[in-house]
N, C-alpha and C positions, 0 to 999 in steps of 0.2 A: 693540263700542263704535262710535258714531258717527263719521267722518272729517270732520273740522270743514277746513272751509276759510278759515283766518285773513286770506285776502286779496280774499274776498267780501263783506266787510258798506260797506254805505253809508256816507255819509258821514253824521255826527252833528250836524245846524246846532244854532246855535249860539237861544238863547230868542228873541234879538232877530228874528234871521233864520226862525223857526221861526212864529214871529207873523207875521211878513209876507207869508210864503208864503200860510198859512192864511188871512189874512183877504183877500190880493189874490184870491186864489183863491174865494172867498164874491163877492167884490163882481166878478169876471167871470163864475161859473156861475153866479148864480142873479140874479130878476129884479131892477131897479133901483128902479123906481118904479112905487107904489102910489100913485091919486089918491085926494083927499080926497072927494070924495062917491061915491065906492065902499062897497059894503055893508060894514058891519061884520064880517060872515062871510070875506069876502077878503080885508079887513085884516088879520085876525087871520091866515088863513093864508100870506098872505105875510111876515108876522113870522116865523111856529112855524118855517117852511120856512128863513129866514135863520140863526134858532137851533140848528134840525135840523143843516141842511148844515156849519156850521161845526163843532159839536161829534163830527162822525162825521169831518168831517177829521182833526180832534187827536188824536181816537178811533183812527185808522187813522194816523195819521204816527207816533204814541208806539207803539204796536203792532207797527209796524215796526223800530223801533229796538229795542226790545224781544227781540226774536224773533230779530233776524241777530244779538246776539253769543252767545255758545255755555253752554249748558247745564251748568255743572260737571261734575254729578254723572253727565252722560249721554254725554259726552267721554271719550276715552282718558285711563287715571292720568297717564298721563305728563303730555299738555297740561293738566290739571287743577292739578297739583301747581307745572308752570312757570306757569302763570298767579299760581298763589298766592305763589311767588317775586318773580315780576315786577310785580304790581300789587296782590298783599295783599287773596284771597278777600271777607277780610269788608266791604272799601272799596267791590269791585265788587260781590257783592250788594247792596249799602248802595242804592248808586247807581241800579243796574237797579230795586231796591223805589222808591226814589223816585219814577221815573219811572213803575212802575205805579201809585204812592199817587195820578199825577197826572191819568194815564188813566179811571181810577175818580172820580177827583172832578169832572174835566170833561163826564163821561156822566151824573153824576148832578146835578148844575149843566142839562144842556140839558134832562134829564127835568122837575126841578121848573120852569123858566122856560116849555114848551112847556104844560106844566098849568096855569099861572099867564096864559098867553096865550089859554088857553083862554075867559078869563073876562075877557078883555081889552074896555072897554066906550068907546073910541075911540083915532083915530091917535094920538093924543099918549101916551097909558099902552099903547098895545102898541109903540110906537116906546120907551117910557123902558124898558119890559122887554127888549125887545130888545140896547140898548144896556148897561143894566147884564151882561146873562145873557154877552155877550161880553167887559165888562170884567173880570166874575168868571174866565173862562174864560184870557184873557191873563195875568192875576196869580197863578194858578197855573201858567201856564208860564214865567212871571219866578220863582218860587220855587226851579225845579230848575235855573237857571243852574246851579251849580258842578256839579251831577249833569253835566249835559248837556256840560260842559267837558272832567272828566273822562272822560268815557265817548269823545268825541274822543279824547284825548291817548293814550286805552288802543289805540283804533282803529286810531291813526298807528301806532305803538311794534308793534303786531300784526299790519300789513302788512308791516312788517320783517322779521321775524322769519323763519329758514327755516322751506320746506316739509319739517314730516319723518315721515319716514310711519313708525310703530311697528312696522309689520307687513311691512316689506322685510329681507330679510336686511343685516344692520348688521355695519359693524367700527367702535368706538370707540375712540378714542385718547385716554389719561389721562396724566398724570402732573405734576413739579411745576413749576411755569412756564419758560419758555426753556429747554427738556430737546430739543429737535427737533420738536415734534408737528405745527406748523406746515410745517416744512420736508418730513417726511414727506408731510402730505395731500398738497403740491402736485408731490412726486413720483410719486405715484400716483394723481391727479386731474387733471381740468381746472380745479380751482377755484384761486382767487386769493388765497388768505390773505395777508394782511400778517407780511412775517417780518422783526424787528427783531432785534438783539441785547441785548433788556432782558428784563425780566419783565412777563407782563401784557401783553403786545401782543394776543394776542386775549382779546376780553372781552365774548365772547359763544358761543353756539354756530355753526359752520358746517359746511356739509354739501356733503359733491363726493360724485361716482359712478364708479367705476370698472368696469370688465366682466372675468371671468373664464370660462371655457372657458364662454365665448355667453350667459353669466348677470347681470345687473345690480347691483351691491353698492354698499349705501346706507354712506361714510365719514363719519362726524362728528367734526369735531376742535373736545374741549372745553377750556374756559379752563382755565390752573395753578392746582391744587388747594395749600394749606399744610397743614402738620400742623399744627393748631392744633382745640380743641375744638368742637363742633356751633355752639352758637350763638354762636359768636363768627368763623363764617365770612360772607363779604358775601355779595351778592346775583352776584357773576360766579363765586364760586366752587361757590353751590347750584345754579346751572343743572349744572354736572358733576356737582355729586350727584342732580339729579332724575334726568340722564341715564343715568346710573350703576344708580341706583335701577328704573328702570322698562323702559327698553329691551331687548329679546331680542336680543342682539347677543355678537360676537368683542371681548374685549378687548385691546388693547393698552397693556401701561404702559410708557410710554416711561420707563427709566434713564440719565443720566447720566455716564457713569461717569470723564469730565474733568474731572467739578467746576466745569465753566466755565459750570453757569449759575447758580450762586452758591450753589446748595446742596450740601452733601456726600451720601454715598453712604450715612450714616449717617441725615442727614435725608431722604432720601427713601426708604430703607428703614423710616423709623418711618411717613413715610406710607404705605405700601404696609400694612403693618401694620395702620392704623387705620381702612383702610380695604376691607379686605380682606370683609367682610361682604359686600360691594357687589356681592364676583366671585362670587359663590355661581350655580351653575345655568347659568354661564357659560364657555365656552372661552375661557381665560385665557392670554396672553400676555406673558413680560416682556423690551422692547426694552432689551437694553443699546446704548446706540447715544454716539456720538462718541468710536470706535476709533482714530480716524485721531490722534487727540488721545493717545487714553490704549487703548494695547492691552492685554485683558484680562491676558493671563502679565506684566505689568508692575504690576498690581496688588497692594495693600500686600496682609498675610498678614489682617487686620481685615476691610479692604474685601471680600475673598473670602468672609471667611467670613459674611459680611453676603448678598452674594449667594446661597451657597449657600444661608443660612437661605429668603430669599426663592421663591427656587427648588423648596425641598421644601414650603413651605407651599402654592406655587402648585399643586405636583404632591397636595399631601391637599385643596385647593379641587376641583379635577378630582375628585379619590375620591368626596368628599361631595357633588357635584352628582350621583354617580351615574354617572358617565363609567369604560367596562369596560377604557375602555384608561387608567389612571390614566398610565400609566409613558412616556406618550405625550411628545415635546419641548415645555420651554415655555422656553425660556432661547436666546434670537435675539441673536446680534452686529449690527450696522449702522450704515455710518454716511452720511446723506445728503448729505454733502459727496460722498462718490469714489464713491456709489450701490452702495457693498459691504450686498449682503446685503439691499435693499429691498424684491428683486423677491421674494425667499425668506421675507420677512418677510408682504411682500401675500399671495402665492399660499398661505401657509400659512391667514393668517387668514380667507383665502375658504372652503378645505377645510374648516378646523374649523368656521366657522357653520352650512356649507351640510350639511355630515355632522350638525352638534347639532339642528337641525331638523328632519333628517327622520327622525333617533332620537324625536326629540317627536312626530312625528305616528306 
């Protein structure tokens, strides 16, 4: 698949500004003045030429725009699928057709008015041809205002966005909001997450890198997921599932097991559950983390047995991806307050991606 570079494309002027360029630009490159008892033959090609030039502009600045935002279908699933999350596939084709319905009409607009000048039989009717063939030419590019608005605001929003590359060895961090996952990344990263003590403090994807025995690993830490049905999750919780869905990477699901970030052990066990499709083909990890809160042997005889379920299931995920060591550990203590267990937490999830990869190749 193509590596699309989201913070390459132009900027997208706006109709108003899009007509100005074009036509200052006509009336600086090409000639100004045509006298009146000049041959009718130079007349006419100093019109065709004013018509030419300007429609090969539009031609080439829509073209442009066109061409730098990314291809769905020839893009990695993954940035495909976030796109369609974030700005709703059929809006952004919608848009980019517009803008070529505009490209095409303006090429065939300079074609008929350059034929029509042909036959042009003094200044005054090759000057009104002229002048209509560019009016036609601007009112079709007043027509894709809201295209052309949009397609900005998609631009801005996709500058933002991290770099992340699908094909770097990845360790992902899930689970359900205010569980640690932030406090983790920025233990074993350089990156700056915002860590509050609510729910929903990140609400986006972000990506730090860490390094393990001289090797580079791509961390993503994504928003809190709920247990609640498909389509009735928003737009910050489907970025975890795209990422979920499509990345080759280490998972880690951060557990809770203080209760302290507002869900039980029960509800985040049903997510784990529901969501478990997800971890298929994956080396699976489950963080129980905020020890310091609630130490495992302190745990009710329910809560246990809630883990353990999670635990064997995570261990037949490992069977059914295929994985010869099923029997392998996937049940990690940690807590990123007193940094018990972080480094054991990282270093493992380096091992297992970096080992599931090159059982894949």
């Amino acid at each position: 698949m193509v590596q699309f570079n989201l913070k390459g494309i132009t900027v997208v002027p706006s109709e108003k500004e899009l007509v100005d360029i074009i036509l200052s630009r006509t009336q600086r490159q090409t000639p100004t003045v045509v006298h009146k008892g000049s041959r009718i033959k130079i007349i006419r090609e100093f019109y065709m030429h004013k018509v030419k030039f300007t429609g090969e502009n539009f031609k080439k600045k829509l073209s442009g725009i066109i061409d730098d935002f990314p291809r769905l279908e020839a893009i990695n699933p993954f940035y495909s699928d976030l796109f369609h999350v974030l700005y709703n596939k059929d809006h952004f084709k919608l848009a980019l057709a517009q803008v070529n319905k505009a490209r095409n009409q303006i090429s065939k607009i300079a074609t008929d008015y350059i034929r029509l000048l042909k036959y042009g039989d003094s200044l005054y009717r090759c000057k009104c041809l002229k002048v209509s063939a560019l009016g036609r030419m601007c009112t079709v590019i007043k027509g894709i205002g809201p295209s052309l608005a949009y397609l900005e605001q998609v631009r801005q929003h996709m500058a933002r966005l991290p770099s992340i590359d699908p094909n770097m060895r990845t360790i992902l961090i899930c689970g359900c909001p205010n569980v640690g996952k932030s406090s983790f990344m920025n233990k074993i990263t350089r990156a700056d997450v915002d860590e509050q003590p609510y729910a929903f403090t990140t609400k986006s994807l972000f990506v730090g890198h860490t390094d393990y025995n001289c090797l580079r690993y791509q961390v993503i830490d994504t928003p809190g997921i709920l247990d609640r049905p498909f389509e009735d999750r928003n737009i910050i919780e489907m970025c975890s599932i795209t990422a979920l869905a499509h990345l080759r990477s280490a998972v880690l699901f951060f557990l809770d097991v203080s209760g302290s970030c507002g869900y039980s052990i029960a509800q985040q066990a049903a997510l784990f559950h529901s969501i478990k499709s997800l971890f298929l083909n994956k080396p699976l990890m489950i963080v129980c983390n905020k020890i310091d809160l609630q130490p495992m042997h302190a745990l009710s005889v329910e809560d246990k047995r809630l883990v353990d379920e999670m635990k064997a299931e995570a261990q037949k995920t490992l069977s059914i991806g295929g994985d010869q060591n099923g029997e392998q550990q996937v049940l990690f203590t940690m807590s990123t307050l007193t940094n018990e267990g972080v480094s054991t937490a990282k270093n493992t999830a380096c091992e297992r991606i970096l080992g599931h990869r090159l059982k894949l190749k």
